[in-house]
C-alpha positions in Angstrom: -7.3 -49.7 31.0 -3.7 -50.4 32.5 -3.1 -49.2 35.8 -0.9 -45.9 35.9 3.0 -46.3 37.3 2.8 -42.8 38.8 0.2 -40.4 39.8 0.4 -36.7 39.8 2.2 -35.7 43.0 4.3 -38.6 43.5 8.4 -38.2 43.7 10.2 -39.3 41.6 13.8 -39.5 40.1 15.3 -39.6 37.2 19.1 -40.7 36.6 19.9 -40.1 40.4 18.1 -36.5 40.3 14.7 -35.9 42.4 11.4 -34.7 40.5 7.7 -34.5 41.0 4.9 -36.0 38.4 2.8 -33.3 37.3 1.5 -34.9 34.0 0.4 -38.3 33.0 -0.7 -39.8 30.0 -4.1 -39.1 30.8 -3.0 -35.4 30.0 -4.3 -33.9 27.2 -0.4 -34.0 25.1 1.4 -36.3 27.3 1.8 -39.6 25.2 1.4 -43.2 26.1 4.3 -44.5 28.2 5.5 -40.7 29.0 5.0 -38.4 32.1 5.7 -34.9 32.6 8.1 -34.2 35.1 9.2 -30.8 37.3 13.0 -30.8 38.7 12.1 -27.4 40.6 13.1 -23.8 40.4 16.7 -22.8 40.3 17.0 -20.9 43.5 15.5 -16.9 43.3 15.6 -13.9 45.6 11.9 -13.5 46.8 10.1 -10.3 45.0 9.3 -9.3 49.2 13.0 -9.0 49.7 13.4 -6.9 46.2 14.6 -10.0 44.1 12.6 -11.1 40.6 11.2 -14.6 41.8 11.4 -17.3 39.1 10.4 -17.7 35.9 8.3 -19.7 34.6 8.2 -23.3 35.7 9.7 -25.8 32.7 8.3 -29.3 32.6 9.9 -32.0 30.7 7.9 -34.4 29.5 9.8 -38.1 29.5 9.2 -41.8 29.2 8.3 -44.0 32.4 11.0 -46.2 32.3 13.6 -43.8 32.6 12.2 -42.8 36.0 12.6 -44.5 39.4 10.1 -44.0 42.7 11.1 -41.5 44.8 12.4 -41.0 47.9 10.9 -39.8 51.3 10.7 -36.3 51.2 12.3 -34.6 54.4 9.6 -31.9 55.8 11.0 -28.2 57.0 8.9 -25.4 58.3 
């Protein structure tokens, strides 16, 4: 079996915007030579503050050689 590009976890972009691998082909519905990709949450007002919170997460699923590795993530507490 051929080695996988990515790994669930791993940053990524696609087309200059950052994502995360949360799929691989390995995935029960993710096709050969595809991932599935999350781009993140538009930005919410937290339900402890009174806002609604997100909805529900949308992940794309996309062919490897569209994407790119990532870069470094920058940690914040």
């Amino acid at each position: 079996m051929e080695e996988l590009i990515f790994s669930k976890g791993d940053f990524i972009r696609v087309d200059g915007i950052n994502a995360v691998v949360v799929g691989t082909e390995e995935d029960d519905d993710i096709p050969h030579d595809h991932i599935a990709i999350f781009f993140g949450s538009e930005i919410a007002k937290r339900e402890s503050e009174g806002g609604e919170g997100n909805d529900r997460p949308i992940v794309w699923i996309v062919p490897i050689d569209i994407c790119e590795d990532g870069l470094e993530p920058e940690y914040r507490e």
